[in-house]
C-alpha positions in Angstrom: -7.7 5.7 13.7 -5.6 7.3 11.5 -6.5 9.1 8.2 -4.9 9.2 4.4 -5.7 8.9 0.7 -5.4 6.6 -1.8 -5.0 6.9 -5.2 -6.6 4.5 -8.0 -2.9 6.1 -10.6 -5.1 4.9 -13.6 -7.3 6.5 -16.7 -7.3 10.6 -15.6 -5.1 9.9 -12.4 -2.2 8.4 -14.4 -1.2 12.1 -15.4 1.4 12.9 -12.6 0.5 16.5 -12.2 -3.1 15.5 -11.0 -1.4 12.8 -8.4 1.2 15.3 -6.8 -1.9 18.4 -6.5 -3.7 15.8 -4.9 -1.3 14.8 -2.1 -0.4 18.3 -1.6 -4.3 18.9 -1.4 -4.4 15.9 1.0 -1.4 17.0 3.1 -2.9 20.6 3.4 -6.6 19.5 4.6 -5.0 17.6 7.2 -4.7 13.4 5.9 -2.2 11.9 7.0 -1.2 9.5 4.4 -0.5 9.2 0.6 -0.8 5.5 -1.0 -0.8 4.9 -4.8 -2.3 1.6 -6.7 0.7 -0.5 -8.6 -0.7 -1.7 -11.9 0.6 -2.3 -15.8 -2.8 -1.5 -16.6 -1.9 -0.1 -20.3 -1.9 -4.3 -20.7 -5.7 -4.6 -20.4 -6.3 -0.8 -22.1 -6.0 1.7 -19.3 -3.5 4.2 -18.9 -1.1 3.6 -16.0 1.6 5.8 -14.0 4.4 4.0 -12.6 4.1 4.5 -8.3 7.5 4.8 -7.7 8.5 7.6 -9.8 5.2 9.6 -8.4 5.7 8.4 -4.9 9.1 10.3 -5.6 7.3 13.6 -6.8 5.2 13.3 -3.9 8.1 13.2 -1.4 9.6 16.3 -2.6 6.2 18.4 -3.0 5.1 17.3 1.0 6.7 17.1 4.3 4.6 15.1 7.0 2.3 12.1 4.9 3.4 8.8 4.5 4.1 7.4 1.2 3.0 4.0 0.1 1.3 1.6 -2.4 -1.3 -0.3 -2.4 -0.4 -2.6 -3.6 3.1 -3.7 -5.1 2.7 -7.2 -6.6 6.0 -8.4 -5.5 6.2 -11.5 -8.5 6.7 -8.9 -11.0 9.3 -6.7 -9.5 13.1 -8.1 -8.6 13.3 -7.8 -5.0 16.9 -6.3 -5.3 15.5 -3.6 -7.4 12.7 -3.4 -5.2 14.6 -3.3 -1.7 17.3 -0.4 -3.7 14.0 1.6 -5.0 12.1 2.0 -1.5 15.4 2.4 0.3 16.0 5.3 -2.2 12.5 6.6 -1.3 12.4 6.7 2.7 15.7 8.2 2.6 14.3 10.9 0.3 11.1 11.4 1.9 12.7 11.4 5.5 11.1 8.2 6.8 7.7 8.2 5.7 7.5 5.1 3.5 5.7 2.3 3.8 6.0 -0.8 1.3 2.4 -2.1 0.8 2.7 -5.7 -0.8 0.7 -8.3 -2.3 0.8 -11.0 -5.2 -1.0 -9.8 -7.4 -4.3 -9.5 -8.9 -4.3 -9.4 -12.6 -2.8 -12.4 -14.6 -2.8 -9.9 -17.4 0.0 -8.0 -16.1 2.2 -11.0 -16.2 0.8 -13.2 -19.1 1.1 -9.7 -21.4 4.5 -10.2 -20.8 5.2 -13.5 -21.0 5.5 -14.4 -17.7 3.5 -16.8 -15.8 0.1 -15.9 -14.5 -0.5 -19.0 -11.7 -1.8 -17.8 -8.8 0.0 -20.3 -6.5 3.2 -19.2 -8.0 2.7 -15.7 -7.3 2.0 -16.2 -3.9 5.5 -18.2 -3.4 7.5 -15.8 -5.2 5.9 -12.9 -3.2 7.0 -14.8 0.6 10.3 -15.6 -1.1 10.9 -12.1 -2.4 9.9 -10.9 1.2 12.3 -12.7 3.0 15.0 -10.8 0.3 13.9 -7.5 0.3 13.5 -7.9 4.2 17.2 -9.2 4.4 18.8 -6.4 2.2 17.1 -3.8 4.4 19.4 -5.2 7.1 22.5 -4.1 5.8 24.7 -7.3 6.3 25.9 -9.3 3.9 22.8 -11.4 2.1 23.3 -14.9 0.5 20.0 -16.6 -0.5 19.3 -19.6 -2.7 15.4 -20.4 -3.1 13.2 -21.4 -5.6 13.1 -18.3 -7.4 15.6 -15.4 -6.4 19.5 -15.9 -6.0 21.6 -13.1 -3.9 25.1 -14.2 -4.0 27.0 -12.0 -1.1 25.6 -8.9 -1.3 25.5 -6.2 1.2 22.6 -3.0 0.1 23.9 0.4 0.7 22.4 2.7 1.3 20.1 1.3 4.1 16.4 3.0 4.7 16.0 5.3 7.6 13.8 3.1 9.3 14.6 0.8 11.3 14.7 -2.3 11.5 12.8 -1.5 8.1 11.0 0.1 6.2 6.9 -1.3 7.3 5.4 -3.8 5.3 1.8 -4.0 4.9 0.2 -7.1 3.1 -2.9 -6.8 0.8 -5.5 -9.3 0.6 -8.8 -10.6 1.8 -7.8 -14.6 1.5 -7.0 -16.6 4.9 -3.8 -17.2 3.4 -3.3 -12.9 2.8 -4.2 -12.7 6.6 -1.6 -15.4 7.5 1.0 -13.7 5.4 -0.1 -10.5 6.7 0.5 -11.8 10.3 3.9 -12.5 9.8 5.1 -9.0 9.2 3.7 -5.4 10.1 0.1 -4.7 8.8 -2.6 -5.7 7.0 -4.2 -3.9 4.3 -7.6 -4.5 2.5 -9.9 -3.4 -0.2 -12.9 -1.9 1.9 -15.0 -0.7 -1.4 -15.9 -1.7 -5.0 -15.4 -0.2 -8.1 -19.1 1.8 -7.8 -17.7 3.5 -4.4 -20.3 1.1 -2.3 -18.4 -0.6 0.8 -18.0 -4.4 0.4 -16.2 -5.1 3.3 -18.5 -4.4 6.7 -16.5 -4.6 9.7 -17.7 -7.3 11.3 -15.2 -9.0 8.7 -12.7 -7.2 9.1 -13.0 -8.3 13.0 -12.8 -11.8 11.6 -9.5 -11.4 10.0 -7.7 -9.6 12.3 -9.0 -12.6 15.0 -7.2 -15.1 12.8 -4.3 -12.9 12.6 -4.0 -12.6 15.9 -3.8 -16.6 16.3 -0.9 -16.0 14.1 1.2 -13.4 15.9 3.6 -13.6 18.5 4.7 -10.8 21.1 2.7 -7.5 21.2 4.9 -5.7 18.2 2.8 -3.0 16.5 0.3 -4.1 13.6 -1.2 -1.7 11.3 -4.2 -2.3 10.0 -5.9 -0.4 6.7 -8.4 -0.4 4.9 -9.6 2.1 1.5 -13.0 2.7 1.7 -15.1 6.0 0.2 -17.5 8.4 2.9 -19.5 11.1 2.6 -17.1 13.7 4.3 -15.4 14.3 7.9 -18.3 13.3 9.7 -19.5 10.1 8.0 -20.5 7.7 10.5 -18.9 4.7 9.4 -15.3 5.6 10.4 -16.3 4.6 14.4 -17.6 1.1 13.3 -14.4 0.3 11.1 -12.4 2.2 14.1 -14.3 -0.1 16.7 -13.1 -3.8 15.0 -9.5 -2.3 15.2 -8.9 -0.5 11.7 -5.9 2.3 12.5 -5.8 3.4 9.3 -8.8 4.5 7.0 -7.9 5.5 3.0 -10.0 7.4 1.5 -10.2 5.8 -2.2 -9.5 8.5 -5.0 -10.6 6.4 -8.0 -11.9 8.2 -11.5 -15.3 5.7 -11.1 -16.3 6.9 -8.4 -16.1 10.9 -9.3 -14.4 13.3 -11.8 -11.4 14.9 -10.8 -12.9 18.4 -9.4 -15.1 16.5 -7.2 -11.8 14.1 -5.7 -10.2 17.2 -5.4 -12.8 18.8 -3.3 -13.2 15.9 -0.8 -9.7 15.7 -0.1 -9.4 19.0 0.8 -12.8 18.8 2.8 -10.5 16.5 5.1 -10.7 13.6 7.4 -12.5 14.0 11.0 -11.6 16.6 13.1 -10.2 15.6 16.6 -13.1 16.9 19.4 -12.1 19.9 20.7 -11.4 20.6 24.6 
């Protein structure tokens, strides 16, 4: 199992100084990944930071972690924009991204807006927007006519450094998350609740990734991660969520759970340390 953080970019953590001391914090003490929450949460009253722009600050200020979010609700961001942005980002960061993607958990975000809040809806425009992204990472020539994106021709330059893309993990606890998840490159869930107390025990987590696996084809490599909050580097709960098959445990940064000195402090206590020979 591998070993990152990741950061609830709301209330305190929305300032984008805090973020980037934090993943240079997290890349010092050894972690091995940086993921960032994707919310309009000034529409329900909290202060938000936009991921993008401080996954970008974070790419320049490290070297080695990955870069993420967790997670992008597709149905509120245009794919082409989308597929440009992280493109943009991998190539900036080296190769380190990885596009964490879900539909969506706050009608607020979209109804604020006028846009439409319907759950079902979501969840097609996030497969449909997918597929696009997915395509224009290709680099060939994309047409697409669905129910709601058009591309008329267009070829996206220039391509991310990974290929045959950048990863995409898919959020969510639902059977239909786990069959989405299934069809690309990881899953990723919500291991912990708002009052730092883990809500998702493994033996769960074992159950999902048994239906995913009804869902797979060929022996490609899956990711699976989940955010969840320990005591330090030698909590014993990373072997249980290790032994159902988690490879990547991320440890939740979130303003609820501590203030900022005592985040800070945790992530640069570390993850666990490999046994020595």
């Amino acid at each position: 199992m591998r070993y990152g953080v990741d950061i609830c970019t709301l209330g305190d953590l929305a300032e984008p100084a805090r973020v980037v001391d934090l993943a240079r914090a997290a890349e010092d003490a050894g972690w091995e990944a940086v993921f960032l929450w994707d919310h309009l949460a000034f529409a329900w009253g909290v202060p938000s930071a936009d991921p993008w722009v401080l996954l970008a600050a974070v790419a320049q200020a490290t070297t080695r972690v990955r870069l993420g979010t967790a997670v992008t609700p597709l149905p509120r961001r245009r794919p082409a924009v989308l597929a440009s942005t992280v493109a943009t980002l991998d190539r900036l960061s080296g190769g380190r991204v990885v596009l964490g993607a879900g539909a969506g958990g706050v009608p607020d975000e979209f109804t604020a807006f006028g846009e439409r809040g319907d759950g079902r809806e979501r969840a097609a425009r996030l497969d449909e927007a997918l597929e696009v992204v997915a395509a224009l990472w290709e680099g060939r020539p994309v047409s697409h006519a669905g129910e709601h994106y058009t591309v008329d021709g267009v070829t996206l330059a220039p391509l991310p450094i990974q290929r045959p893309r950048v990863p995409i993990w898919v959020g969510g606890h639902s059977r239909a998350a786990q069959r989405r998840a299934a069809r690309w490159d990881g899953w990723l869930i919500a291991g912990d609740d708002e009052q730092g107390a883990m809500t998702m025990p493994p033996e769960r987590v074992a159950a999902g990734l048994a239906r995913i696996a009804g869902h797979r084809d060929g022996g490609a490599p899956f990711e699976v991660a989940i955010t969840g909050v320990s005591a330090g580097p030698d909590d014993e709960r990373f072997g249980r969520y290790e032994a159902v098959g988690i490879t990547w445990w991320l440890e939740h940064l979130h303003g609820r759970r501590a203030p900022y000195e005592q985040l800070l402090a945790r992530v640069h206590a570390g993850p666990p340390r490999p046994p020595g020979p």
